[in-house]
Residue frames relative to the residue before (quaternion, step in Angstrom):
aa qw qx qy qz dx dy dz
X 1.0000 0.0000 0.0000 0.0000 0.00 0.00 0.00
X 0.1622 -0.7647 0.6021 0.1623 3.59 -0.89 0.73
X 0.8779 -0.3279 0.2384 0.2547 3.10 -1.46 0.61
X 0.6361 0.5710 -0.1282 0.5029 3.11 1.37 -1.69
X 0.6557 0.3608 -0.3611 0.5563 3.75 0.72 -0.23
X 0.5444 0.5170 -0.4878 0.4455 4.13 0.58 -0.33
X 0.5327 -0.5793 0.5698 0.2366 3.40 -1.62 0.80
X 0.6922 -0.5209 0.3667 0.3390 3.31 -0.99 1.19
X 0.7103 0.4992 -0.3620 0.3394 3.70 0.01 -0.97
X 0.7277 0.5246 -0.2640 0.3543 3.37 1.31 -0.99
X 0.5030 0.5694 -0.5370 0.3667 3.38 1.20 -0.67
X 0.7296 0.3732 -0.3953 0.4148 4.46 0.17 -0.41
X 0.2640 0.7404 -0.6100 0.1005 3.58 0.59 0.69
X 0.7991 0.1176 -0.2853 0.5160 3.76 0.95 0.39
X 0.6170 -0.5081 0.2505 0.5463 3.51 -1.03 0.42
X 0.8088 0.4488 -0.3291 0.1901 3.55 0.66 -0.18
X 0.3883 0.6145 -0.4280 0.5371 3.00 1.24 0.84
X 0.1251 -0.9484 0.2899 -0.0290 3.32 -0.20 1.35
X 0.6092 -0.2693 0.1657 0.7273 3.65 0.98 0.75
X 0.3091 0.7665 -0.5386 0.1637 3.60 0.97 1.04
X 0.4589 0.6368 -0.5549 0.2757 4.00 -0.80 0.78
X 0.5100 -0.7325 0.3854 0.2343 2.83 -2.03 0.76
X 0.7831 -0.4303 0.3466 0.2856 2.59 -1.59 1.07
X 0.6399 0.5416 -0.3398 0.4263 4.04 0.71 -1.06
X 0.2076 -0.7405 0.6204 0.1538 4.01 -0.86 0.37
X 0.6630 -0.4632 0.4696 0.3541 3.46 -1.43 1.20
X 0.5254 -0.5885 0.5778 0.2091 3.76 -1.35 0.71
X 0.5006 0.5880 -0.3825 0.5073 4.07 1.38 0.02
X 0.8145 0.4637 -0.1256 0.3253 2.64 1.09 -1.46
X 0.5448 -0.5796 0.3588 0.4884 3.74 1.69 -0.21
X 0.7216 0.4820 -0.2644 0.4209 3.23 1.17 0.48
X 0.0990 0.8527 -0.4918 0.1459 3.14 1.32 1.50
X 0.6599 0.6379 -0.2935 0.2675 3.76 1.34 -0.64
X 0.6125 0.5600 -0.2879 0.4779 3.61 1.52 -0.36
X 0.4251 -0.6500 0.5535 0.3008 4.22 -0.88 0.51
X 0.2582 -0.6531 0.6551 0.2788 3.36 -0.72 0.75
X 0.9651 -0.0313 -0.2266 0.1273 2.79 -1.49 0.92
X 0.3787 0.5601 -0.5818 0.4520 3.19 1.05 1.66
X 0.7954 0.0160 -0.2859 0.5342 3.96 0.53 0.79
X 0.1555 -0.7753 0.6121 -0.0026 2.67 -1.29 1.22
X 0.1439 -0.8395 0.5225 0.0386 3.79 -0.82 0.45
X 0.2938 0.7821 -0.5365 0.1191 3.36 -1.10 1.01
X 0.7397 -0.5188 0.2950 0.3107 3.39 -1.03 -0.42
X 0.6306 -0.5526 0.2135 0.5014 3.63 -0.02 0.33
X 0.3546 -0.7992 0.4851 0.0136 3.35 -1.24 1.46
X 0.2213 0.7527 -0.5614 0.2632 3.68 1.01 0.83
X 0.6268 0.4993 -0.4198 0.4261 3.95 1.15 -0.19
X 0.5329 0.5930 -0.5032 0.3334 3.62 0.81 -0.70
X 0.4651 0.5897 -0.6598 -0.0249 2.80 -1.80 0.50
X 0.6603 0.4606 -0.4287 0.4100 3.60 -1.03 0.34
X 0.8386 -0.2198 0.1332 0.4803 3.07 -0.78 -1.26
X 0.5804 0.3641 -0.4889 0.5400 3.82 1.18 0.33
X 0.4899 0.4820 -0.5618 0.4604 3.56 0.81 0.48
X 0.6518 0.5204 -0.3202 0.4493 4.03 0.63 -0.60
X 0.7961 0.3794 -0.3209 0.3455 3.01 1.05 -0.64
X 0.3721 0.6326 -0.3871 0.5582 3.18 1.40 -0.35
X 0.7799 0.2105 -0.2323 0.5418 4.17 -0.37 -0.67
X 0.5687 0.3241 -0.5781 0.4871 3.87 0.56 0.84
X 0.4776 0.4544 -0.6328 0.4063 3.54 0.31 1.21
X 0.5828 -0.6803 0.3659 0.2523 2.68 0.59 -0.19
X 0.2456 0.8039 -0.5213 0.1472 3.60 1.96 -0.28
X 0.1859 -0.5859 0.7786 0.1264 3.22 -1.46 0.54
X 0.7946 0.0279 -0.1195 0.5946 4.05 -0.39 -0.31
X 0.1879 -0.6343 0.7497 0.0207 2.91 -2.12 0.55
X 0.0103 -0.8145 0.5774 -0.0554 3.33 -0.35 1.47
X 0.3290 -0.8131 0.4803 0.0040 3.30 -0.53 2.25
X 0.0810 -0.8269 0.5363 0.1486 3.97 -0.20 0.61
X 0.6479 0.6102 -0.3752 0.2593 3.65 1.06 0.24
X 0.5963 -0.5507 0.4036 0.4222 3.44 -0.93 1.31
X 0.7724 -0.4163 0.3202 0.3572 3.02 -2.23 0.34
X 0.5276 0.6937 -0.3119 0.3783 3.56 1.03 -1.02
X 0.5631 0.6196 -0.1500 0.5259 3.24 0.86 -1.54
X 0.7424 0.5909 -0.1261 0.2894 3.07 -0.21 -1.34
X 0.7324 0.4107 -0.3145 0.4427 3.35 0.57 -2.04
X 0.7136 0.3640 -0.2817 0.5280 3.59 -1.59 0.45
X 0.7164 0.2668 -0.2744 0.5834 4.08 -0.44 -1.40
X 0.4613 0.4768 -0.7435 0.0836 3.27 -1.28 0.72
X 0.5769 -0.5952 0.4998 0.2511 3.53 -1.72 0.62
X 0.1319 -0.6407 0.7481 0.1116 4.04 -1.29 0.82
X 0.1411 -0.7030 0.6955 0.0467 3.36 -1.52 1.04
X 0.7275 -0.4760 0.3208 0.3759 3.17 -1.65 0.98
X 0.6481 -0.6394 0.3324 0.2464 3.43 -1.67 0.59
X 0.6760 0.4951 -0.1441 0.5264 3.69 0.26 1.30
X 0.7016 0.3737 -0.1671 0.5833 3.34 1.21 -1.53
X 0.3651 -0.6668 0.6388 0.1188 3.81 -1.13 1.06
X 0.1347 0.5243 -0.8407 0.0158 3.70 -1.44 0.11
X 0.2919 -0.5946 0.7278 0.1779 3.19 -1.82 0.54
X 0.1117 -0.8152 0.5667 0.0422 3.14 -0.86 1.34
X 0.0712 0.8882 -0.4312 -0.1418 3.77 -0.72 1.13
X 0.4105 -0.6791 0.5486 0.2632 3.64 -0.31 0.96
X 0.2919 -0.7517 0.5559 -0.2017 3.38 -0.95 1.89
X 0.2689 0.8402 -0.4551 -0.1207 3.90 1.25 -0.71
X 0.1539 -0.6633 0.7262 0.0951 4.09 -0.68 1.02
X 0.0051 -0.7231 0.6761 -0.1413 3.64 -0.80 1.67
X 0.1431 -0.8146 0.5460 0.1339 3.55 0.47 0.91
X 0.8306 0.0910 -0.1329 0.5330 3.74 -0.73 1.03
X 0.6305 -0.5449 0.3801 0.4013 3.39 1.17 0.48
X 0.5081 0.7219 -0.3436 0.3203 3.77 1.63 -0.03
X 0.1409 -0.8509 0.5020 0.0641 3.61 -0.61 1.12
X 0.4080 0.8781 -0.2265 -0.1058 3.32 1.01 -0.37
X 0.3891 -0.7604 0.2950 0.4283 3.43 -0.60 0.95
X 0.7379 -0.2242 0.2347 0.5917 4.21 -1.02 -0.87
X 0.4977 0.6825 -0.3185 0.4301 3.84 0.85 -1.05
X 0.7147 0.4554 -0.0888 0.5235 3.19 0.47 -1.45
X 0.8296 0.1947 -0.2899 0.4358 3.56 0.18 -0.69
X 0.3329 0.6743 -0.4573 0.4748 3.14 1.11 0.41
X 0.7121 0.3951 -0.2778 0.5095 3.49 0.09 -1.69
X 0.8465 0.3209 -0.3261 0.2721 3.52 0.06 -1.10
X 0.6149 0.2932 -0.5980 0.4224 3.75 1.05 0.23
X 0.3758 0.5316 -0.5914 0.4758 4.06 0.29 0.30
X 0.6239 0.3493 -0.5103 0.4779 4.03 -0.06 0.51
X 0.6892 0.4276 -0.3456 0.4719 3.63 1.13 -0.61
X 0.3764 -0.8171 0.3975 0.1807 3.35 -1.34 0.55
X 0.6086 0.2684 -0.0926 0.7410 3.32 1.92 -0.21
X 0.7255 -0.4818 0.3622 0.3322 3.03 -1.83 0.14
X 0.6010 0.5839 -0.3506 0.4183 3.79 1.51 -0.02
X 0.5889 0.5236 -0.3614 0.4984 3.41 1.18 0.41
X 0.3502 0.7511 -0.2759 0.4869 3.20 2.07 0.11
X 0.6965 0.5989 0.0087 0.3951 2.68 0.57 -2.47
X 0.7549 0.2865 -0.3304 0.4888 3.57 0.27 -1.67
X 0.5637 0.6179 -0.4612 0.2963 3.87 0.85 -1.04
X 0.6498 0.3771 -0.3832 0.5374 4.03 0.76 -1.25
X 0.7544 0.3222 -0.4307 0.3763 4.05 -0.26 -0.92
X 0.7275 0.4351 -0.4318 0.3082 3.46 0.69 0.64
X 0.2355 0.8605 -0.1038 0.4398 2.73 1.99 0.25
X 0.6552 0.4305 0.0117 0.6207 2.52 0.50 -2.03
X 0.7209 0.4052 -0.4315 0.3604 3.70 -0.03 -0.90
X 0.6957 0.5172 -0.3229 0.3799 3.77 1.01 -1.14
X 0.5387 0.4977 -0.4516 0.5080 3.73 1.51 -0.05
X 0.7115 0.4076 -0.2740 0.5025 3.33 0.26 -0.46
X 0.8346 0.0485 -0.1058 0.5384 3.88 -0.06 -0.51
X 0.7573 0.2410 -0.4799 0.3716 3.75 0.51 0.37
X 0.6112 0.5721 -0.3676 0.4050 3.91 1.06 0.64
X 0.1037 -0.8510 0.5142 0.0246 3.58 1.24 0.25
X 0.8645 0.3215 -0.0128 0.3861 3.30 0.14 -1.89
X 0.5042 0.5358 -0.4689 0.4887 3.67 1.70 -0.09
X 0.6139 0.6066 -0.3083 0.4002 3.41 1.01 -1.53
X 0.6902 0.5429 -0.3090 0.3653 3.87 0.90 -0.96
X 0.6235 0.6039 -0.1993 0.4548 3.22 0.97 -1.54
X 0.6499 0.6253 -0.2252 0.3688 3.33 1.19 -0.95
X 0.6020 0.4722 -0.2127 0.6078 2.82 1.23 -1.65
X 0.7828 0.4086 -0.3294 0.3342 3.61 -0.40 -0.76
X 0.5559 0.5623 -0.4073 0.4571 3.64 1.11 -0.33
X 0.6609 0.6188 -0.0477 0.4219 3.65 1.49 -1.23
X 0.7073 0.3639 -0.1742 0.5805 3.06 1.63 -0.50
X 0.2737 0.6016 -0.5226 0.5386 3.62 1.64 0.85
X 0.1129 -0.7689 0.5615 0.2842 3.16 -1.21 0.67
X 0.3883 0.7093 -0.4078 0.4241 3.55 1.78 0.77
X 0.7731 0.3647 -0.2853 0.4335 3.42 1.26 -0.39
X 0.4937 0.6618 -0.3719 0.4243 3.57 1.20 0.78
X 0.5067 -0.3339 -0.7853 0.1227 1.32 -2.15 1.65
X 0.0817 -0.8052 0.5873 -0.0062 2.95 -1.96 0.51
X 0.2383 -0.8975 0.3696 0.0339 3.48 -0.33 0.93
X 0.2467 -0.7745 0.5677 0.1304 3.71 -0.48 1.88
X 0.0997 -0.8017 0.5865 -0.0577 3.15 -1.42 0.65
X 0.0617 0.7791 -0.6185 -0.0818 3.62 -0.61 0.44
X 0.8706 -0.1369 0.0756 0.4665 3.87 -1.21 -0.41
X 0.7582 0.2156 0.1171 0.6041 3.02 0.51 -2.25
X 0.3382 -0.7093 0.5965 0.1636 4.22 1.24 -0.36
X 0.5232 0.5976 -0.4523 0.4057 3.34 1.06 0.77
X 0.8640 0.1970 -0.0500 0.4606 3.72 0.93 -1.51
X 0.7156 0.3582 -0.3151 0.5102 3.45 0.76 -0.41
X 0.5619 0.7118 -0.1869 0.3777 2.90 1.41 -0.55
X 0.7602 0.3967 -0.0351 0.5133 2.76 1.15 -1.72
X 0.5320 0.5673 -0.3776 0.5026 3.68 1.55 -0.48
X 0.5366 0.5862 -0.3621 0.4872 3.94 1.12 -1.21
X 0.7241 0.4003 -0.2735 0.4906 4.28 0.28 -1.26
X 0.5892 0.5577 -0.4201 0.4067 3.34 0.60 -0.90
X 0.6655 0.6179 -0.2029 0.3662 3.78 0.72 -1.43
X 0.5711 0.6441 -0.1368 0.4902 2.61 1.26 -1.57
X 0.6324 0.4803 -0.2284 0.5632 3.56 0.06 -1.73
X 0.9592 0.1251 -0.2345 0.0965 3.38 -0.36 -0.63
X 0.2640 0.8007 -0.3103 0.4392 2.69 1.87 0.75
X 0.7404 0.4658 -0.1113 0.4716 2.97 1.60 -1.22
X 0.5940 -0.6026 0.3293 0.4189 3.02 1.42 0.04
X 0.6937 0.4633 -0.4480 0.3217 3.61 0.62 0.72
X 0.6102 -0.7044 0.1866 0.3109 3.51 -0.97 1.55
X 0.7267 -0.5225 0.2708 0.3543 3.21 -1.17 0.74
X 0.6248 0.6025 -0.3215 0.3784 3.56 1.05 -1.21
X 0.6262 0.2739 -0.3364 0.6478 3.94 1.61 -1.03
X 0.5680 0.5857 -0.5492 0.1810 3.78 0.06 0.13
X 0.5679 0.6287 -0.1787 0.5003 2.90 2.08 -1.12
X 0.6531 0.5215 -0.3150 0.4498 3.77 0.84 -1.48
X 0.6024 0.5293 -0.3751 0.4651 4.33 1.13 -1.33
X 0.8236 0.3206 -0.3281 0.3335 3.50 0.70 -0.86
X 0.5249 0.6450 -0.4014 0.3837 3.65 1.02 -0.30
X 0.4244 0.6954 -0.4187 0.4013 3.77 1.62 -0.85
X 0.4749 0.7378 -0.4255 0.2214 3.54 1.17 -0.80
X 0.8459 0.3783 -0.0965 0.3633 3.19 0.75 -1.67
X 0.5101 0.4646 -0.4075 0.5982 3.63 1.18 0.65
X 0.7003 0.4255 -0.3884 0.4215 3.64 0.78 -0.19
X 0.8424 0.2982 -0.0857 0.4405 3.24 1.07 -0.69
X 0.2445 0.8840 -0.3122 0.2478 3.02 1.50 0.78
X 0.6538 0.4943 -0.2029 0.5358 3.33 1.42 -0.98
X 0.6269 0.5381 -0.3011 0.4763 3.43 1.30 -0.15
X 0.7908 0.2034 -0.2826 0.5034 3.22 0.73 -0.70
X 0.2519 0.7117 -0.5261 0.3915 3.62 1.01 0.69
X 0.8071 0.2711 -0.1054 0.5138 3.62 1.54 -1.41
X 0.6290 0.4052 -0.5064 0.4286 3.22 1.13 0.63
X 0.4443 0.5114 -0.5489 0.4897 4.01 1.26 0.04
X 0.6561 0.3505 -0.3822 0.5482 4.19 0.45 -0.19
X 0.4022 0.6321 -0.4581 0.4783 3.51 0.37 0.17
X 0.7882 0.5496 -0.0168 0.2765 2.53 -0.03 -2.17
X 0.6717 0.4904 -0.0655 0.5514 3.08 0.83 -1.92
X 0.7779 0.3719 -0.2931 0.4130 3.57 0.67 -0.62
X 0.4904 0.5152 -0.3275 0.6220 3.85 1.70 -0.31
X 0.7288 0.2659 -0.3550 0.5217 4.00 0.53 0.08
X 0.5072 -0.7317 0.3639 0.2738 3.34 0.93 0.54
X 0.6120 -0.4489 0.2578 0.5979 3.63 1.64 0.83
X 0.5113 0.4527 -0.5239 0.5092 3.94 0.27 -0.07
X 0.7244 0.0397 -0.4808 0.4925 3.92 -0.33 0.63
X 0.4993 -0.5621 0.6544 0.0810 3.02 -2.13 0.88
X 0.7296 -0.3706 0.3956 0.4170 3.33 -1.69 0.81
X 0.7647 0.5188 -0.0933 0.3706 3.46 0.46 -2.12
X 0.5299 0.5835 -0.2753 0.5504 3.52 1.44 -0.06
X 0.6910 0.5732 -0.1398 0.4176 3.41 1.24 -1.59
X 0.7902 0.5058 -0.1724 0.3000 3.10 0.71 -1.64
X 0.3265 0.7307 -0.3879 0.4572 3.42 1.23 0.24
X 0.8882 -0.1672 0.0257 0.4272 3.16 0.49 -0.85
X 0.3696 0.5679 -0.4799 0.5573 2.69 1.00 1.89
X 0.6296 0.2108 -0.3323 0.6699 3.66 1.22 0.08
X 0.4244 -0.5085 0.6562 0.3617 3.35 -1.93 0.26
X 0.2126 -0.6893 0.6865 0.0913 3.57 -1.33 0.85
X 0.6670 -0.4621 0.4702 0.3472 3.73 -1.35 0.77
X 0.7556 0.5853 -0.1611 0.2459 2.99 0.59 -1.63
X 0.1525 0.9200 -0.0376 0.3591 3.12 2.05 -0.61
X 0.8211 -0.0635 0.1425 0.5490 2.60 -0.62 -1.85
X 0.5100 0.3906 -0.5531 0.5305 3.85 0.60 -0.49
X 0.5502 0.2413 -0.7113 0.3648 3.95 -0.82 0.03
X 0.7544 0.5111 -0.3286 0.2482 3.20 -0.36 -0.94
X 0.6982 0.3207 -0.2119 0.6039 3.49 0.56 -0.89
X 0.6863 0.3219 -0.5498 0.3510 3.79 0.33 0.09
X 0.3227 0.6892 -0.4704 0.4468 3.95 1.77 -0.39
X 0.7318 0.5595 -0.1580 0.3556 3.48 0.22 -1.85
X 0.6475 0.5082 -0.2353 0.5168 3.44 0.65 -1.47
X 0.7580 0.4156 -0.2375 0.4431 3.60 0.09 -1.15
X 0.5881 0.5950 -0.3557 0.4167 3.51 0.88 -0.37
X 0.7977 0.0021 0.1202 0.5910 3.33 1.08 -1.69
X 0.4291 -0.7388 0.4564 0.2487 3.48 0.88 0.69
X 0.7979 0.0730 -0.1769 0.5716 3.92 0.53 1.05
X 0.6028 -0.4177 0.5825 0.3506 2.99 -1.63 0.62
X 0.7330 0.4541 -0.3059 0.4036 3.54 -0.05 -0.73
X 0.5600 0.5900 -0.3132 0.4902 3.78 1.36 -0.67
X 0.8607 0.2000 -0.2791 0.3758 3.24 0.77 -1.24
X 0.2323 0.8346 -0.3306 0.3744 3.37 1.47 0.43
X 0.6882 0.3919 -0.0769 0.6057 3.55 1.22 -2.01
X 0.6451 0.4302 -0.2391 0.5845 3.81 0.38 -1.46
X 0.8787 0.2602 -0.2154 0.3372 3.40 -1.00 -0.97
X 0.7041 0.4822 -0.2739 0.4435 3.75 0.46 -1.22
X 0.1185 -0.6958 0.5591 0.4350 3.00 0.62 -1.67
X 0.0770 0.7505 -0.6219 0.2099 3.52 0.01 1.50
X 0.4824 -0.6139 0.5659 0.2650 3.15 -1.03 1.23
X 0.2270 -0.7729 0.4485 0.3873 3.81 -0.48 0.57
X 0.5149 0.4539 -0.5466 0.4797 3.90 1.05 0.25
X 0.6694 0.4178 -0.4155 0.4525 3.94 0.19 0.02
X 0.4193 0.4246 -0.5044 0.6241 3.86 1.24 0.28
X 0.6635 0.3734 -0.4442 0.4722 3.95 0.01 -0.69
X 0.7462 0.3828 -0.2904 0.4609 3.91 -0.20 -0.73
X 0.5222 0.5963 -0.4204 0.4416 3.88 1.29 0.25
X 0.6811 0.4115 -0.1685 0.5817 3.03 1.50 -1.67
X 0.6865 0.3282 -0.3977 0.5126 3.99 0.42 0.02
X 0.4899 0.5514 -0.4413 0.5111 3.99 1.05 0.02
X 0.7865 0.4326 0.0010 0.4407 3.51 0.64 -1.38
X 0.7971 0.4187 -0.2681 0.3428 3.71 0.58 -0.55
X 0.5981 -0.5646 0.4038 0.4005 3.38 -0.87 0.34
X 0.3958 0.6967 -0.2823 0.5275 3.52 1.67 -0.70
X 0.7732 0.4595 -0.0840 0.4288 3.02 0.22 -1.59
X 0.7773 0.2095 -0.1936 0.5607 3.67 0.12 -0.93
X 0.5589 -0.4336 0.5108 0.4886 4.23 0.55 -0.21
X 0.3423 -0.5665 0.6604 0.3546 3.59 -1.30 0.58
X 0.8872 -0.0017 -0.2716 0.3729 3.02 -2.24 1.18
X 0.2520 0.6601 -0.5993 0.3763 3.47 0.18 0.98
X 0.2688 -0.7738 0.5733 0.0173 2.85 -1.36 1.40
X 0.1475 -0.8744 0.4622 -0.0092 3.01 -0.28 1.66
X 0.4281 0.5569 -0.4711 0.5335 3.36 0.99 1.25
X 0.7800 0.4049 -0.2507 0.4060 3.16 0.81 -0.96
């Protein structure tokens, strides 16, 4: 059994498992158009080892595309078992060219006085994934539309926003409706609650108590609100995921087709195991 057939809730049955699940949605759920298990999507995997490291490479993942800056990065990286390859490619989405380490984001929400200085920081965020990363978003796509590099599993820090903007695209490319594109990515914040429970104390303890929970949580939970700015910005621009894919990214539009036959349920045969 791969991963891709377990119910979402289970993939965090320890703290290391990080906002791990697939990307594909139950057929109840309006999401008959995506293969289970050829993308998966989560948060950074520098905790795995042992036996949630085994289980993780009995999908079978062949690539691991890593979207976290260099910051990010130093120190968290992932050892696999002796023998088993993944190709791992480092992708980094620095909206505005911004790296910043904990220090930093500290200081800068301490200029805000409420939890809306939170707020404006993620919906601007969000905009610089989407319209200031063109060429991360491409590279992405085109790695994804190998059918040598499947299944394969995107990942950023927390596997919540860049992460969660990348599936979202994804999802609806394939054809599944915005309302479940939205509901797969909110799942975020029950999985990854207990984590960011310890980075708002972190946090709170690096500002010497002068930031508040209510300061934090902004951008420590994924909010609806989020992604629809973004994707209603996007949408109006080019009237599809697939529009702003070709126009904006530059996506070859014959490497959008070999996404949707890499990626669909169409595409790979229903109930194919794509581990096996």
């Amino acid at each position: 059994m791969s991963l891709g057939s377990i119910p979402a809730a289970s993939y965090s049955a320890g703290p290391q498992w990080s906002n791990f699940r697939d990307a594909a949605v139950p057929a109840a759920r309006g999401g008959c158009r995506m293969q289970s298990g050829i993308l998966f999507r989560s948060g950074e995997l520098s905790s795995l080892k042992g036996k949630d490291l085994a289980r993780l490479e009995e999908t079978g993942i062949r690539l691991i595309i890593d979207l976290r800056t260099p910051n990010e990065r130093r120190k968290k990286g992932i050892r696999f078992l002796p023998g088993r390859e993944i190709k791992v490619v480092s992708i980094p989405f620095c909206p505005y060219g911004k790296d910043y380490t904990p220090g930093e984001m500290v200081r800068l929400l301490l200029r805000g006085k409420d939890e809306q200085g939170g707020v404006c920081f993620m919906e601007d965020f969000y905009r610089g994934i989407g319209f200031d990363s063109p060429d991360q978003v491409r590279q992405v796509m085109e790695l994804l539309a190998e059918e040598s590099n499947v299944p394969a599993l995107v990942h950023c820090t927390g596997g919540k926003d860049r992460t969660g903007f990348i599936t979202a695209i994804l999802q609806l490319l394939l054809g599944l409706p915005r309302p479940v594109v939205l509901e797969h990515y909110m799942l975020s914040n029950g999985l990854i609650a207990s984590r960011m429970r310890r980075i708002e104390r972190m946090a709170r303890w690096l500002s010497l108590f002068r930031l508040t929970g209510r300061q934090l949580r902004p951008i420590l939970e994924v909010r609806r609100e989020y992604l629809d700015g973004v994707l209603d910005e996007l949408l109006a621009r080019y009237g599809s995921a697939e529009g702003y894919l070709t126009e904006y990214c530059g996506v070859h539009p014959e490497t959008v087709e070999k996404l949707r036959r890499n990626l669909s349920a169409e595409g790979k045969g229903e109930g194919t195991n794509a581990s096996g």
